[in-house]
C-alpha positions in Angstrom: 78.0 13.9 209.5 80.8 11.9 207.9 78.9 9.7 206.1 76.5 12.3 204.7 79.7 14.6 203.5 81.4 11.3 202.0 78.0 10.4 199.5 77.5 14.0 198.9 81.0 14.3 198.0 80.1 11.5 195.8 77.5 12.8 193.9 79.4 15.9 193.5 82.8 14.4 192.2 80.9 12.8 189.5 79.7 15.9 188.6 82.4 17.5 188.1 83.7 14.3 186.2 80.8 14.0 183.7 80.9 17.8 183.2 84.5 18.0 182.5 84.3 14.7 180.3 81.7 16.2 178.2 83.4 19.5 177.4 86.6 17.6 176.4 84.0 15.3 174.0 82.5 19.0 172.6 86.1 20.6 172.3 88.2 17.1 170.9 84.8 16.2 169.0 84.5 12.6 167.6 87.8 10.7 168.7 87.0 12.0 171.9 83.3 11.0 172.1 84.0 7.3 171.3 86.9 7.3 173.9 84.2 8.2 176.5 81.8 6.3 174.8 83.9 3.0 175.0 85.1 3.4 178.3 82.0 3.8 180.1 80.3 1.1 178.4 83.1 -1.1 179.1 82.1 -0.2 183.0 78.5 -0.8 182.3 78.8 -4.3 180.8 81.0 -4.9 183.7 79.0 -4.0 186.2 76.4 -6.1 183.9 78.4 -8.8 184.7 77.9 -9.3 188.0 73.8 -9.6 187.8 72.1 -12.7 188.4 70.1 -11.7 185.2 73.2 -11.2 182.4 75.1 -14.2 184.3 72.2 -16.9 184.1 72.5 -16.0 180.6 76.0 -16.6 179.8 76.9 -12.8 179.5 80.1 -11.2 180.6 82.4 -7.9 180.4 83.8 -8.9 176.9 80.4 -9.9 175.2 79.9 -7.3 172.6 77.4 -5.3 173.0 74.9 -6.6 170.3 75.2 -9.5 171.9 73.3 -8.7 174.4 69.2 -9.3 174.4 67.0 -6.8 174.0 65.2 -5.8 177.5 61.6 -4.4 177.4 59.9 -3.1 180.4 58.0 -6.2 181.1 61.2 -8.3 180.9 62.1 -5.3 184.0 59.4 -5.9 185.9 59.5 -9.6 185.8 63.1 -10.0 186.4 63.5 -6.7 188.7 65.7 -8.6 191.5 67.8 -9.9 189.1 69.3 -6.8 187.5 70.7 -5.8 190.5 74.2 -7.1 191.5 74.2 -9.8 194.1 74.4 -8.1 197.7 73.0 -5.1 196.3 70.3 -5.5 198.9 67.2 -4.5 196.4 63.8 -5.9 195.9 60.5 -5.0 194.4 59.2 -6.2 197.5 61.0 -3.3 199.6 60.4 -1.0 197.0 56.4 -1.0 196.3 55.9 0.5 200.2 58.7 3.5 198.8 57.0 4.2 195.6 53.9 4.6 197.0 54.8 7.3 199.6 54.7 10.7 198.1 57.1 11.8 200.8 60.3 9.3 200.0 60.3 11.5 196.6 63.7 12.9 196.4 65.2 10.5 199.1 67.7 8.0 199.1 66.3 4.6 199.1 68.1 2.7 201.9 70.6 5.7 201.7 71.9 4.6 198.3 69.3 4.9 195.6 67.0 7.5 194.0 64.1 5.9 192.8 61.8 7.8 190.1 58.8 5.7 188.4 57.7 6.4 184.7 54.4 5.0 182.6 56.1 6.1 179.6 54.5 5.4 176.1 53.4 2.2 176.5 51.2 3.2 179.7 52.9 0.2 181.8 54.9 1.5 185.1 59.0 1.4 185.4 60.8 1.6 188.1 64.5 2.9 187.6 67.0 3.3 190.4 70.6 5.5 190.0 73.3 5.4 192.9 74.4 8.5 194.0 77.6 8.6 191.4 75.7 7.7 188.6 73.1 10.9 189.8 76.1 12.8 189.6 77.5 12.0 186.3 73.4 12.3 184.6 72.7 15.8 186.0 76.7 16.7 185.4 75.8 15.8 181.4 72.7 17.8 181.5 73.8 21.1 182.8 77.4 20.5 180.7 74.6 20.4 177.6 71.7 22.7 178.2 73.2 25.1 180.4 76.9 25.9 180.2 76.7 26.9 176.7 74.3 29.4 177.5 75.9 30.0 180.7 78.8 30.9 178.5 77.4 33.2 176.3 76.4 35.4 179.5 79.5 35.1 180.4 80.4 33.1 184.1 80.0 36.0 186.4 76.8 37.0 185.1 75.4 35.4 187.9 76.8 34.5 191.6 76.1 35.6 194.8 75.5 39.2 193.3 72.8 38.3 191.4 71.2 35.3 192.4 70.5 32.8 189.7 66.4 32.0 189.5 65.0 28.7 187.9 61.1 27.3 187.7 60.5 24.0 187.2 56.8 24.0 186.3 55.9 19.9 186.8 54.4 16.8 187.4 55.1 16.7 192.1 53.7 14.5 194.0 55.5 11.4 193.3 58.6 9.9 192.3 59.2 11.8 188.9 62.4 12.3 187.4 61.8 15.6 186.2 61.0 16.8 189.6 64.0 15.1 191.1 66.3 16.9 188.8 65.2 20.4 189.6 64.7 19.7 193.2 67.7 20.9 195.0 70.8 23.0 193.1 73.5 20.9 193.1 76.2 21.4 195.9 78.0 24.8 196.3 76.0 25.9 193.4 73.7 26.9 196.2 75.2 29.9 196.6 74.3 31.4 193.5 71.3 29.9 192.7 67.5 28.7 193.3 65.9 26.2 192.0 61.6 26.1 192.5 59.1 23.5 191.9 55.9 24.3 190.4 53.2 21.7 190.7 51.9 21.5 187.0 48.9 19.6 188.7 47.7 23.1 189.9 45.2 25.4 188.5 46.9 27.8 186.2 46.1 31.0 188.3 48.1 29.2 191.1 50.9 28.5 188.6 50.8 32.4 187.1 51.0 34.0 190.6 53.8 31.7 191.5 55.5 32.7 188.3 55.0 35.9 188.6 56.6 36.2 192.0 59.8 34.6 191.3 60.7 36.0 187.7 62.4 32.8 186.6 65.4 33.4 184.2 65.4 29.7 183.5 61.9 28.2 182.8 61.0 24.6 181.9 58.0 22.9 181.2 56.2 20.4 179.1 55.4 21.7 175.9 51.8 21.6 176.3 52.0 23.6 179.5 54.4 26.3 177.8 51.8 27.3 175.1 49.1 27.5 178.1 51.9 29.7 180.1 52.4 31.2 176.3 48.9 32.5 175.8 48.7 33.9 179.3 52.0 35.9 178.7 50.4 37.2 175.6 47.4 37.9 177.6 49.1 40.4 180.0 48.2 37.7 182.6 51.8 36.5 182.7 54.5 39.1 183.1 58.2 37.3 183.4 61.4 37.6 181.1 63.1 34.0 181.0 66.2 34.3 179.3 66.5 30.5 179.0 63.2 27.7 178.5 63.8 24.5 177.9 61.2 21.8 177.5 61.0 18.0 177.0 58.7 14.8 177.6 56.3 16.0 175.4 56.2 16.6 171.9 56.5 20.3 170.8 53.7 20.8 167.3 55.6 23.7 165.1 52.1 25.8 166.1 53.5 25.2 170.3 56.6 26.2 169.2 55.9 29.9 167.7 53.3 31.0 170.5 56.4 30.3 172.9 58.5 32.2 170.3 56.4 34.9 170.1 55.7 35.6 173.8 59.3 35.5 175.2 61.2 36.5 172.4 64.2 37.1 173.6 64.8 33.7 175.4 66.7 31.9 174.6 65.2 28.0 173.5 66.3 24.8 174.0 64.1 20.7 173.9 65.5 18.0 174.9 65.0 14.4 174.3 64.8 12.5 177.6 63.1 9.3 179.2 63.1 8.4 182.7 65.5 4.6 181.7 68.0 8.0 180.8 67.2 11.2 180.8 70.3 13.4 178.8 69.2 11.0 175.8 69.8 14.1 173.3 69.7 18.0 173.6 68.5 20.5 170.9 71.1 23.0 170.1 71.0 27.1 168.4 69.8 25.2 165.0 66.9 23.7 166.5 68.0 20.2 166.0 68.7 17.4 168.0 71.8 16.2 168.8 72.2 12.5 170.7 74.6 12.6 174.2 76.8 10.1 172.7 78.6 10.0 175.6 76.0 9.4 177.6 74.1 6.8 175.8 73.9 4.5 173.1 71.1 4.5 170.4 69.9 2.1 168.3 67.3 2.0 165.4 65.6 -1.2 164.7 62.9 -2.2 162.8 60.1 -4.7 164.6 62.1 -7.4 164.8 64.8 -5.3 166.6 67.5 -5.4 163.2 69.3 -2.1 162.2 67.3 0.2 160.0 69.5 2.4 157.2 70.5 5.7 158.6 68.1 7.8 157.7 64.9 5.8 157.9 62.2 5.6 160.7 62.8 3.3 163.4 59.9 0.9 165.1 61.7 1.1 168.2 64.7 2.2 169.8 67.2 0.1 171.9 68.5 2.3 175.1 72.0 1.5 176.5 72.6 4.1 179.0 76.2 4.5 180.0 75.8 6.5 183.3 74.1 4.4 185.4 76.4 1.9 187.3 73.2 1.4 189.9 70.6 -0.7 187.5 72.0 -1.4 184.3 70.2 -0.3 181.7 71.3 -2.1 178.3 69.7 -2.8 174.9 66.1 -1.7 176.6 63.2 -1.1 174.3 62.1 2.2 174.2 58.8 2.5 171.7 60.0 5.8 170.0 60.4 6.1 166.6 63.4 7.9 165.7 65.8 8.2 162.4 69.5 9.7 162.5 69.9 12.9 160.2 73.2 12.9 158.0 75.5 15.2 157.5 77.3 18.1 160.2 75.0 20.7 162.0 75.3 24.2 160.9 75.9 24.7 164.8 79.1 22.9 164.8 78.3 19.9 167.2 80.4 16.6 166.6 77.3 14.6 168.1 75.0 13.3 165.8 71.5 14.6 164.9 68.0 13.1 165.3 65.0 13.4 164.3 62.1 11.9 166.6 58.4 11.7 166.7 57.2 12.0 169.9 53.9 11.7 172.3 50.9 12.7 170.6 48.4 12.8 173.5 45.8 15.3 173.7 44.9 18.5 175.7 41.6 18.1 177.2 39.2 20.7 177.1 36.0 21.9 179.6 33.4 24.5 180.0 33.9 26.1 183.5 31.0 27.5 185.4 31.1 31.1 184.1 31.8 29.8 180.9 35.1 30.3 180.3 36.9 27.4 178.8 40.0 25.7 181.0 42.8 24.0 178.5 44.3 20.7 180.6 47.6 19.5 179.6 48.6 15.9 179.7 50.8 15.4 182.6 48.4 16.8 185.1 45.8 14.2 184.0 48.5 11.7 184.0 49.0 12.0 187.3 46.5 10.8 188.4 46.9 7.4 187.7 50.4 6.8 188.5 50.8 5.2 192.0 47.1 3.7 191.6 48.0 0.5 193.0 47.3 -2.4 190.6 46.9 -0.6 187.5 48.6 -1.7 185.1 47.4 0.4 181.6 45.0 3.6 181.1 43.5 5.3 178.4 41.5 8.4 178.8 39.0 9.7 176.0 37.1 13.1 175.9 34.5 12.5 173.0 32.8 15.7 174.1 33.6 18.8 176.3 30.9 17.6 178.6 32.0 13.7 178.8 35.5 11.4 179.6 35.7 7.8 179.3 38.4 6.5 181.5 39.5 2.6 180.5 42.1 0.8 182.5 43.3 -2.8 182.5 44.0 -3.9 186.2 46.9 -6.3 186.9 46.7 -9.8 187.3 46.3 -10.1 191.1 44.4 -7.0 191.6 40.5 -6.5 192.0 39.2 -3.9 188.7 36.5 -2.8 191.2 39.1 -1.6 193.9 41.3 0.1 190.6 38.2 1.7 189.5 37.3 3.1 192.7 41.0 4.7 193.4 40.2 6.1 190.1 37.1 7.7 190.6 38.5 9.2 193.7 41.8 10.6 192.3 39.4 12.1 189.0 36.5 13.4 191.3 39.4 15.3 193.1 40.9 16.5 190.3 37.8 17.7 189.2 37.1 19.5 192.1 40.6 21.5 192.4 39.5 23.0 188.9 35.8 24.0 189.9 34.6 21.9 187.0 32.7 19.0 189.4 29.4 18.6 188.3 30.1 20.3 185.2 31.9 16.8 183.4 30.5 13.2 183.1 32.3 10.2 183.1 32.8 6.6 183.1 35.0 4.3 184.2 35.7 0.5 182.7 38.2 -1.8 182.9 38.9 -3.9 179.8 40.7 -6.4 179.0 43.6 -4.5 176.4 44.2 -1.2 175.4 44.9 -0.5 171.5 48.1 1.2 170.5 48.7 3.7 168.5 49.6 1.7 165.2 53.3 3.7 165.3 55.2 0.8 167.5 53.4 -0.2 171.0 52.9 3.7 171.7 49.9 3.6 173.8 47.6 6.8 173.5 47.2 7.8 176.9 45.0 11.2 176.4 42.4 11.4 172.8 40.5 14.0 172.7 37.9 14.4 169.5 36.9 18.3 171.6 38.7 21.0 169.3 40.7 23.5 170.4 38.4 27.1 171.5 38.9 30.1 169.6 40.4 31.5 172.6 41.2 28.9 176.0 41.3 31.3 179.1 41.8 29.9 181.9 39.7 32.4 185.1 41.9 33.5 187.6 40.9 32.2 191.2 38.5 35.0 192.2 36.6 34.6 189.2 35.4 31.5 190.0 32.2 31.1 191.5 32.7 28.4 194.8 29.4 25.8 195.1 
């Protein structure tokens, strides 16, 4: 019982820490920021220090930052061991029999490290690791951002034990996700004032609906794609809840996404944020609809393909992540493939932090005919899922070219047999498939190939193409409508 109270106490002091640390940087504005900003990098390269990876390579805690080499993903997976200090006690080894049990999700891996797992754009899986203080100071950042402002403008007592503060987290379950992680459990005392539910977005969207519907969320977040399906139904009469607060991220939000959700909770308020697995509070969108980088969270860089500086202002090939929370698995210099500019000048809003613009995920919803012939609308992330955790799979690439057909193309790892990939595959789809009633009703195919093209923006890896166009009208049947085979 000790032990449990002293790493919760853990978490929880960081918490506090990072969300006092980021209202001084709001209040004191830039002097402040790059006070923080300085001082918990200075930690970080520290902490750098001490890894078999930075020390074979000459590094230390007074190297300057762009000194240090750019890290990619692969450089992560190869090296994994290594960027661990010595006597950490973690290995890829003991990790692959975690990742691969749905139900360690949310636990503490050898009571010290949550794990979450990511494809991310380039369709290659990550594995990332924060100790329980660096947990604390990332989730004390995000609520300091997205919701004490708002939290503010309700004014504190709004909710408490009177009124029991409700939140929805419609997403990807099932697995080690950071989203899921971060709306899994309300932090500490909190608990008294507030619930926090999971939603698996994986489900059908009569499932989701009803669940919605019971709990009358006042906080709602999603992936984009998923809030214009939950959009429509609201508009529909199918979906009847009053968020005063959505917030959305991972995806990228089209202008069109952005006015259905507009139009069908109007008086929510809106909020995207910018986030990746490596670091999630990368930036947070503010009243203007632009968004602004957690300086004191992380660093940004814009570089151009061979990983130089790009004038502020212009388009970046790629992004080099330094996040300055997590004192568990450095994370410094890494190669994030997102292009992204800075935006000049102060916000109208009146946040010292600076602005962004980015271009995000383009992947595709997919489209199919259900029995009675209404048409279903599939986001992304459900599809996504499942073909994380496949084990050997190293890239996929799904492609609808009609609403009757999918070609599924994967590259398998080295030291893994395509045939055994392909069948995991086809047993994961033909499930999925059957959850949605819409067996029998889709072809496809499954082929491993050698490489999988990118996008032509960076290495951005289109996961989900479809060439089916959007319906006049995507309803998606509630669950008696169906008709069971």
């Amino acid at each position: 019982m000790r032990k449990w109270w002293s790493q919760k106490t853990e978490e929880f002091s960081a918490f506090l820490d990072a969300v006092t640390e980021a209202e001084k940087c709001v209040k004191e504005g830039a002097v402040a920021i790059q006070d923080v900003r300085n001082e918990r990098l200075a930690q970080v390269l520290q902490l750098a220090s001490k890894t078999p990876f930075y020390q074979e390579r000459g590094l230390g805690a007074h190297t300057a930052l762009e000194d240090f080499p750019v890290v990619t993903k692969q450089d992560l997976r190869n090296n994994f061991d290594d960027f661990f200090a010595t006597g950490a006690g973690v290995s890829l080894a003991h990790l692959h029999p975690w990742i691969n049990d749905a139900s360690k999700a949310g636990r503490w891996f050898r009571d010290q490290y949550l794990v979450a797992t990511t494809s991310g754009t380039t369709g290659e899986l990550g594995i990332f690791l924060n100790d329980k203080a660096s947990w604390g100071r990332t989730r004390g950042v995000i609520f300091a951002r997205l919701m004490l402002p708002w939290l503010r403008q309700k004014g504190l007592l709004h909710f408490g034990p009177h009124r029991q503060f409700r939140a929805a987290f419609v997403v990807a379950t099932g697995g080690h996700f950071m989203t899921a992680l971060l709306g899994q459990e309300v932090p500490g005392p909190a608990r008294v004032a507030a619930r926090s539910e999971q939603i698996p977005v994986q489900n059908p969207l009569p499932v989701i609906l009803k669940r919605l519907n019971r709990l009358r969320p006042h906080l709602l977040h999603a992936y984009p794609s998923t809030l214009g399906l939950l959009a429509q139904a609201q508009l529909e009469g199918k979906l009847k809840i009053a968020p005063e607060l959505i917030t959305m991220g991972s995806e990228h939000a089209s202008l069109r996404c952005r006015q259905k959700i507009k139009e069908a909770f109007p008086k929510a308020a809106f909020r995207e944020t910018y986030a990746c697995t490596e670091c999630v509070p990368l930036a947070t969108s503010c009243p203007e609809e632009m968004l602004h980088v957690n300086e004191d969270a992380c660093i940004i860089e814009c570089v151009d393909e061979n990983n130089q500086p790009v004038p502020k202002g212009e388009w970046s090939h790629r992004v080099l992540l330094t996040n300055l929370l997590n004192h568990g698995q450095p994370i410094i210099r890494y190669a994030l493939e997102d292009r992204v500019r800075f935006v000049s000048g102060k916000c109208p809003c009146g946040s010292p932090f600076a602005r962004i613009q980015v271009q995000g995920r383009t992947d595709d919803t997919l489209y199919f005919c259900g029995r009675d012939g209404h048409w279903q609308a599939h986001s992304p992330i459900p599809i996504e899922l499942q073909f994380l955790g496949v084990a050997g799979l190293n890239q996929y690439q799904v492609y609808q070219p009609t609403a009757t057909k999918v070609e599924i193309r994967f590259v398998a790892a080295s030291n893994a047999y395509g045939n055994s990939v392909a069948a995991r595959l086809e047993d994961n789809f033909k499930q999925y498939l059957q959850q949605h009633d819409i067996n029998g009703m889709v072809q496809y195919v499954i082929e491993e190939v050698a490489a999988i093209g990118t996008s032509g923006q960076g290495h951005k890896v289109r996961k989900i193409i479809s060439d089916v166009e959007p319906p006049a009208k995507s309803v998606l049947v509630k669950a008696q409508e169906v008709r069971r085979t």
